[in-house]
C-alpha positions in Angstrom: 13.2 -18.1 -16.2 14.7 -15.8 -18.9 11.1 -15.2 -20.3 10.0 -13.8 -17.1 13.5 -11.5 -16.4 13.0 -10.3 -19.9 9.2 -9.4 -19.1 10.6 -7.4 -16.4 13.0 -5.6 -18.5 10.1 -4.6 -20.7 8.0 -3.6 -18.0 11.1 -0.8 -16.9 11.3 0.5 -19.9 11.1 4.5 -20.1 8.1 3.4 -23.2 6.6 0.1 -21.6 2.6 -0.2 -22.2 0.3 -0.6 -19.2 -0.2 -3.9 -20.5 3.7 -4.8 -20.0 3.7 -2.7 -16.5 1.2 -5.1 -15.7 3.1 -8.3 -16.9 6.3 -6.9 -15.2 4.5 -6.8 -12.1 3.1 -9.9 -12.2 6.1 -11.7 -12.8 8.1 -9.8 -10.0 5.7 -11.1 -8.0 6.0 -14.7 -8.7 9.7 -14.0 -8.5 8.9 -13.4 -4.8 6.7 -16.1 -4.2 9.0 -18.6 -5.5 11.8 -17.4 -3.2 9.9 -16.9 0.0 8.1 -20.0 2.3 4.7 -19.8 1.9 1.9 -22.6 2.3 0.5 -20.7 -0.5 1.2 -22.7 -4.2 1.6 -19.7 -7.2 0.8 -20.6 -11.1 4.2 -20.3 -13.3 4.4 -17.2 -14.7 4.3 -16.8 -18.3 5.9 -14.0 -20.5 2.1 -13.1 -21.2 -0.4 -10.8 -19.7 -1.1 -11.8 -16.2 -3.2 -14.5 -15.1 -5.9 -11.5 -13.6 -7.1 -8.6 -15.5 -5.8 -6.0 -15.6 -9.2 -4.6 -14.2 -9.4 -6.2 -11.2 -8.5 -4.1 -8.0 -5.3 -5.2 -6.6 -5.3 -7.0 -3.1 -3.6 -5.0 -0.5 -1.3 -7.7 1.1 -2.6 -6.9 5.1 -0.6 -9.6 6.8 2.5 -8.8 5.4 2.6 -5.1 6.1 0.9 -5.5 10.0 4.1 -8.4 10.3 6.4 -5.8 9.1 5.4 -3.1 11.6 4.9 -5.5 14.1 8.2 -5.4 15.6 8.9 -1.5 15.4 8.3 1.1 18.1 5.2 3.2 19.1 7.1 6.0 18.4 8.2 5.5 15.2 4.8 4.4 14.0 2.9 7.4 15.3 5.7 9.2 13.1 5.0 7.1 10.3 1.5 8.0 10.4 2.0 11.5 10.8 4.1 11.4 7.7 1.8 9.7 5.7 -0.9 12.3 6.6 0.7 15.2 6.0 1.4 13.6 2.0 -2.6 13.8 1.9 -2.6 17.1 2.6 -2.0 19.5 -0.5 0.9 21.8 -0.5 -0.9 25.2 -0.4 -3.5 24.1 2.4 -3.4 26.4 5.0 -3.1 25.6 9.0 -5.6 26.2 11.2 -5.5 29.5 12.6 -7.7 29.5 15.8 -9.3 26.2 16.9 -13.2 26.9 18.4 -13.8 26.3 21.4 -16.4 24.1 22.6 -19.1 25.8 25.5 -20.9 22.9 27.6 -22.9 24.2 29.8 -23.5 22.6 33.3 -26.9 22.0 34.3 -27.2 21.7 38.2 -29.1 18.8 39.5 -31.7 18.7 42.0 -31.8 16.6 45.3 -34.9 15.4 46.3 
């Protein structure tokens, strides 16, 4: 255990290589793992480099996040959205200043 706490301090480090970001990661995620149920079994972590590369794309953890916002209001996710948007946007875009309108023209039908 005191291998993989001091691969976290190394990965905070103000200096810390990618490498040892990546380790520190790693390890603060079999930290987690080991403390919460899962039917999932993790390797032991190891003061190394982690067990993928450091390559590989990481795997966006879907059921976790769509459990967390499971139990929150409409309102508040709409807002979170909104939020979340608006941090795409750059700072010096500007707004939309008239909004075109659209001109469908109606055909009349004939009755036979």
């Amino acid at each position: 255990m005191d291998n993989v706490i001091e691969t976290i301090r190394a990965a905070i480090a103000p200096d810390a290589t990618t490498e040892a970001r990546a380790a520190g990661a790693h390890a603060c995620r079999a930290v987690i793992a080991a403390l919460e149920p899962s039917s999932q079994s993790t390797p032991p972590v190891t003061a190394g480099s982690p067990a993928t590369p450091a390559d590989a794309p990481q795997q966006i953890p879907v059921a976790a996040i769509a459990a967390a916002l499971r139990g929150q209001s409409p309102d508040m996710l709409i807002d979170l959205a909104i939020a979340k948007l608006r941090s795409l946007v750059p700072a010096d875009a500007h707004a939309a200043t008239t909004v075109p309108k659209i001109n469908i023209p109606l055909v009349p039908v004939r009755k036979s």
